[in-house]
GUPA-956438 format. One record per residue (C-alpha): x, y, z; residue number from 1. Coordinates in Angstrom, 1 decimal, always signed. Layout:
       u       v       w  seq
       X       Y       Z  NUM
...
REM end
This chain:
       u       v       w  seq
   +79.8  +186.9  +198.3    1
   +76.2  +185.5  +199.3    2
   +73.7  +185.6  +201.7    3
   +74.2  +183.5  +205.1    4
   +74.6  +179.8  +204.7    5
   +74.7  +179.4  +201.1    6
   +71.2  +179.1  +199.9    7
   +69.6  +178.9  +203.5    8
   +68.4  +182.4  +204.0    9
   +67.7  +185.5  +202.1   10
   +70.3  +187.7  +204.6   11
   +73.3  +189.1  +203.0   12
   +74.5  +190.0  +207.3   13
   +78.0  +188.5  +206.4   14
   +78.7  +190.3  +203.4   15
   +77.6  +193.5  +205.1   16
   +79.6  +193.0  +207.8   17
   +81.9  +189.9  +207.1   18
   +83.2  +192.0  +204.3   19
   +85.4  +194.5  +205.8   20
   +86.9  +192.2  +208.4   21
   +88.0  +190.1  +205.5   22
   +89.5  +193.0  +203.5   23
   +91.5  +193.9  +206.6   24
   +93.2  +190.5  +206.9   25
   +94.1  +190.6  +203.5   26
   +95.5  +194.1  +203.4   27
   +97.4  +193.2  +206.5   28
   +99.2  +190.6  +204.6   29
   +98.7  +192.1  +201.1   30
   +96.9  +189.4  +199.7   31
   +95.4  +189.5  +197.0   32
   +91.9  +187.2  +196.6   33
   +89.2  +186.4  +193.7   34
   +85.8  +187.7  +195.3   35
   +82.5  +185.9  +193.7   36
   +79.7  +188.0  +193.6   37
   +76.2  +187.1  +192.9   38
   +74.5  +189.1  +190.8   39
   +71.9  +190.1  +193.2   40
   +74.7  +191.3  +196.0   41
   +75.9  +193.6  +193.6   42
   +73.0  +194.9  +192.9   43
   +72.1  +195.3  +196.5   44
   +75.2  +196.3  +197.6   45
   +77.0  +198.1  +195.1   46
   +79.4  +199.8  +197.2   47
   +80.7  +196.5  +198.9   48
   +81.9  +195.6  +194.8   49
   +83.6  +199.0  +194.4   50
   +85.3  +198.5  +197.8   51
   +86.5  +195.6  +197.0   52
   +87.7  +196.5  +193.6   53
   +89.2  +199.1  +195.0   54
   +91.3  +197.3  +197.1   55
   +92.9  +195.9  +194.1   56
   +90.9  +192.2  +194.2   57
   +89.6  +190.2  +191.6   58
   +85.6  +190.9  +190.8   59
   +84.1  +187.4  +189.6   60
   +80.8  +186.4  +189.8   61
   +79.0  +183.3  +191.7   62
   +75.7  +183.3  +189.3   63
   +72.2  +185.3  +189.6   64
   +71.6  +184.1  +193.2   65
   +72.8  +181.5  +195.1   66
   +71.5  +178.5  +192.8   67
   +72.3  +175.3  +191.0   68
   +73.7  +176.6  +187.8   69
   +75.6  +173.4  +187.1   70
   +75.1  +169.4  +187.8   71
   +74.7  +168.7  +191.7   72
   +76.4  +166.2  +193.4   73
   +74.3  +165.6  +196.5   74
   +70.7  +166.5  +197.7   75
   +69.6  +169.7  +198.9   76
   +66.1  +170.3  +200.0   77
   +64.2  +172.5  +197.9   78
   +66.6  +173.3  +195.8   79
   +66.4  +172.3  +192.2   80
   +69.0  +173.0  +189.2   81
   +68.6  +175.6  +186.4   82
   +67.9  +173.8  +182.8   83
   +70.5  +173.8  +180.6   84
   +68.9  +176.3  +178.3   85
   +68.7  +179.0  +181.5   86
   +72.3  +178.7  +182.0   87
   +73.9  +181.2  +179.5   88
   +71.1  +183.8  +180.1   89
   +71.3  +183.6  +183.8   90
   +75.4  +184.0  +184.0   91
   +75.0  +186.7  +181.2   92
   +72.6  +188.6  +183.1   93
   +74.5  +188.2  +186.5   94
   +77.6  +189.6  +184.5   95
   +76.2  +192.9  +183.0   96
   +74.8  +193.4  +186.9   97
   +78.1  +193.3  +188.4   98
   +79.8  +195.2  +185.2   99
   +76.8  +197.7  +186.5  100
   +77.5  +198.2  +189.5  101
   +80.7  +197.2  +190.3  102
   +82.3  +199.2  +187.5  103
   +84.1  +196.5  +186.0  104
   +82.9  +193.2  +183.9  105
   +83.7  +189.7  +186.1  106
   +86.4  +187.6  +184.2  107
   +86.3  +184.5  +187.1  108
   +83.5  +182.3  +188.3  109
   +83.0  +180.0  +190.9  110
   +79.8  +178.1  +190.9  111
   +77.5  +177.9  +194.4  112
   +79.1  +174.1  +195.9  113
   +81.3  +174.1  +192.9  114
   +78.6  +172.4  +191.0  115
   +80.1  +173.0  +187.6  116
   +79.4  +171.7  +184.3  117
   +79.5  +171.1  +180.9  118
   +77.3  +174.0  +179.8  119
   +78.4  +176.5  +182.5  120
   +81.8  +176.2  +181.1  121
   +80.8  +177.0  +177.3  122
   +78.8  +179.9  +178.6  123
   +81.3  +181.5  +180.1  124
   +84.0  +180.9  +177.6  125
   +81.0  +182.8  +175.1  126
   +81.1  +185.2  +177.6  127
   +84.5  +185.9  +177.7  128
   +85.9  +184.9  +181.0  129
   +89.4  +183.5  +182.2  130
   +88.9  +181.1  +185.3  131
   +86.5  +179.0  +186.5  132
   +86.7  +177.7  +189.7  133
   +84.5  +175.4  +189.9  134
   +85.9  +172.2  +190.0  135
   +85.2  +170.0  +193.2  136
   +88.7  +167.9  +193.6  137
   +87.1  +166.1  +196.2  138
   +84.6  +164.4  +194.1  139
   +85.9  +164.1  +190.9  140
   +89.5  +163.3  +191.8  141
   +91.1  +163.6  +188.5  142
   +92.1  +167.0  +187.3  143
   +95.2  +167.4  +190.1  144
   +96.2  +170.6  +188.3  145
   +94.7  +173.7  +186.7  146
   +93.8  +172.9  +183.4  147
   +92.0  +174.1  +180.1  148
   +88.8  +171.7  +179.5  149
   +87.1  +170.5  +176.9  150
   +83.8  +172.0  +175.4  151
   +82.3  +168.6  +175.3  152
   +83.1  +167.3  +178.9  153
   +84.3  +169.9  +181.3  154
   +86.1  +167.6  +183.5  155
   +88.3  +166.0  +180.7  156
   +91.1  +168.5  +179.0  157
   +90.8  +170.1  +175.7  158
   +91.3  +173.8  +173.9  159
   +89.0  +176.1  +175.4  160
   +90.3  +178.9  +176.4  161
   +89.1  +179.6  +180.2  162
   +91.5  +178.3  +182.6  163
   +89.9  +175.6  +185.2  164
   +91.1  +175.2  +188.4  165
   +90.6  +172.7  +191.1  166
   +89.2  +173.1  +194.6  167
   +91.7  +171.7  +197.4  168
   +91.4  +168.5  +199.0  169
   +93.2  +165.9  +200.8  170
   +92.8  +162.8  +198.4  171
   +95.5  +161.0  +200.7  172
   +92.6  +160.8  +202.9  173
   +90.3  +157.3  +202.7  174
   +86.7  +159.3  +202.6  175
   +83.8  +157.3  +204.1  176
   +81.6  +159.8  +203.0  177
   +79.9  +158.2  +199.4  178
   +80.7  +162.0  +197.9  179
   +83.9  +162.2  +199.2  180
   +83.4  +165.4  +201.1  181
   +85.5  +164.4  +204.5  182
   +88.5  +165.2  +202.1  183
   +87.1  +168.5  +201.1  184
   +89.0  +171.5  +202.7  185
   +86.2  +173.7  +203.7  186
   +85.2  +174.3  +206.4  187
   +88.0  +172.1  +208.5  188
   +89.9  +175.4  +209.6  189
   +86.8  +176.8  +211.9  190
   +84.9  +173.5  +212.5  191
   +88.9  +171.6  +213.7  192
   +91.5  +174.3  +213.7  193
   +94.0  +175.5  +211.2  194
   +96.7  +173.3  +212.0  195
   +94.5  +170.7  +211.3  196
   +93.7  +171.2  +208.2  197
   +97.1  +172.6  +207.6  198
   +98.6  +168.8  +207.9  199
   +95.9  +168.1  +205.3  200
   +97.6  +170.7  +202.9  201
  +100.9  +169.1  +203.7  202
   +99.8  +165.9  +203.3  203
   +98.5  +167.1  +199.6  204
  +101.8  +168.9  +199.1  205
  +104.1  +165.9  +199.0  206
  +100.8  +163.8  +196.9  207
  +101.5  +166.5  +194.5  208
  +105.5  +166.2  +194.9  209
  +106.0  +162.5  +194.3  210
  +103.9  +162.8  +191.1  211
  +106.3  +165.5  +189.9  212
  +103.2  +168.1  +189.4  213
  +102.8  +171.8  +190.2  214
  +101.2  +172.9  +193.7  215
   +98.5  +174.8  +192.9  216
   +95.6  +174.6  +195.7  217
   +92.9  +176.7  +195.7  218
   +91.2  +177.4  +199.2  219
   +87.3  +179.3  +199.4  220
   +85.5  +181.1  +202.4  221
   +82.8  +183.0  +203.0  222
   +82.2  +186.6  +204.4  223
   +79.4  +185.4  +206.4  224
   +81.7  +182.9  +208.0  225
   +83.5  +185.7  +209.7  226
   +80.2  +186.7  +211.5  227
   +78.2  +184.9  +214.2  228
   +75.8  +183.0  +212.7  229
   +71.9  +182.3  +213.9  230
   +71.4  +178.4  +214.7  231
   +68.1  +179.2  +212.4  232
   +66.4  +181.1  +210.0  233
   +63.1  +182.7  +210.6  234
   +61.4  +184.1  +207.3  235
   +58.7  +183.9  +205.1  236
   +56.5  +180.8  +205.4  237
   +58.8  +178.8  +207.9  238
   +62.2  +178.1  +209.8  239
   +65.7  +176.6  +208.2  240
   +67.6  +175.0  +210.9  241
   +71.2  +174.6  +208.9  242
   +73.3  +171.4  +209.9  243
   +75.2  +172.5  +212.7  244
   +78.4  +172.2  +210.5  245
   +77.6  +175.0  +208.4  246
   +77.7  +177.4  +211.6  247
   +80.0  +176.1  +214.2  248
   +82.5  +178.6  +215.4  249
   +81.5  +181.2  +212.7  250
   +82.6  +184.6  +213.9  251
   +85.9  +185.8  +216.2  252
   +87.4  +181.8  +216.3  253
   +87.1  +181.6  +212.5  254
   +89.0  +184.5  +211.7  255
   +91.9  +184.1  +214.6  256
   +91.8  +180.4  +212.4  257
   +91.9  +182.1  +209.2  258
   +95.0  +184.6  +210.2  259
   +96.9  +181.4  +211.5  260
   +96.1  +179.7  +208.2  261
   +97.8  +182.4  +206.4  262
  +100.3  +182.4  +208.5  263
  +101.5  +178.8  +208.2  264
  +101.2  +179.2  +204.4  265
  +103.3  +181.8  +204.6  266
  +106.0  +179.8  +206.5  267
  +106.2  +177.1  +204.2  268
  +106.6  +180.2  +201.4  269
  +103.3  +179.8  +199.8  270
  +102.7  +182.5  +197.4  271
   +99.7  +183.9  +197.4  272
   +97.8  +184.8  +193.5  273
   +94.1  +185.5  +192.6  274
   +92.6  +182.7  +190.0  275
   +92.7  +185.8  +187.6  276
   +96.2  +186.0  +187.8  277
   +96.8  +182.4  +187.8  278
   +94.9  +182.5  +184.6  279
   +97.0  +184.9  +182.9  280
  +100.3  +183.4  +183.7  281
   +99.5  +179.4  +183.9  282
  +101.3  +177.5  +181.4  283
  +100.4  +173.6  +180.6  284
REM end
């Protein structure tokens, strides 16, 4: 729940209009999702969190704005990290603006990218929250399974108490990108199709089988996704012209991808649960 393209414009278009589309779906096939706010779309928007809500979803939070809360993993122009002595601040204020607005107080996270860390982790376990899901399985590679990490090195596992849980992708797949992000889920199901990224869940499926561990996989979209998207940005001092990527086939193809996605989950008796949920009934 951000503005359009991640941090490349100031337009929240997609979660004004993305957003009911999306809720429709999910009704349709009573799913239940984790919805990350920022702090300022719920302030804008309050009514879109209490709609939501509402509709019996999770309320989490995705930080003040759409910013670098944790460590980043590639380059991003203009963009530069919060210190680590912002962090806790930031995520605290971002929570009291959703518990605000929204009516309730966020108890999941997902940082913007998934760029996670060591600090955002002990912030939010100060402030109370059950899931983070931050973790970027395509990068890291090691956590396969949701897990509780450690307070000294979030991506080792230890005795907090928030639950972590790893972002799909296909780690069957030899990446030649130096990040690894060709193995990353998102956004394969617009940009390919469904079924192609659907033989990339498969082909996860049995990595997970053969090593005897649970299949959890946790997928992420966008509201603005749902929405034609502008090949740039006009505003303020200049013009962002996103990688083409980021906006291919945004609008009616993704979401006729999206409804066959749940669909062949749903055939191969997936069961659909919100990473507050998981939290709460995850055992390791």
């Amino acid at each position: 729940m951000e503005t359009d393209c991640g941090s490349w414009s100031p337009f929240y278009n997609g979660v004004l209009k993305g957003t009911p589309i999306l809720l429709k779906l999910l009704n349709k096939y009573d799913i239940k999702a984790s919805f990350f706010l920022t702090g300022e779309m719920a302030g804008l928007f309050p009514e879109i969190g209490k709609e939501i809500f509402a509709n019996k979803h999770d309320i989490g939070c995705h930080s003040l704005y759409h910013e670098t809360v944790g460590d980043p993993i590639f380059e991003i122009p203009g963009n530069k990290p919060l210190l680590e002595e912002e962090v806790y601040n930031r995520l605290k204020i971002a929570t009291e603006i959703i518990k605000k607005n929204v009516g309730i107080a966020p108890k999941t996270f997902r940082s913007p990218r998934l760029w996670g860390s060591t600090t955002v982790v002990n912030a939010l376990e100060r402030l109370e929250y059950s899931a983070d899901a931050s973790y970027p399985l395509y990068f890291y590679e090691k956590q396969l399974q949701p897990y509780h990490p450690s307070k000294n090195n979030w991506l080792e596992k230890g005795e907090m108490k928030i639950l972590e849980i790893p972002n799909f992708a296909d780690l069957t797949v030899k990446s030649k990108d130096k990040y690894g992000r060709d193995r990353d889920q998102w956004p394969l199901y617009r940009t390919k199709s469904a079924g192609h990224l659907m033989k990339h869940i498969k082909n996860y499926i049995d990595f997970l089988e053969n090593k005897n561990f649970i299949k959890v996989l946790c997928f992420y979209f966008h509201p603005w996704e749902f929405i034609e998207m502008p090949r740039r940005f006009d505003y303020g001092e200049g013009t962002v012209i996103p990688k083409y990527f980021l906006i291919k086939n945004c609008g009616k193809y993704a979401l006729q991808e999206f409804e066959k996605l749940i669909i062949e989950l749903l055939n191969i008796d997936s069961i659909f649960i919100s990473s507050l949920d998981l939290a709460s009934k995850y055992e390791w």
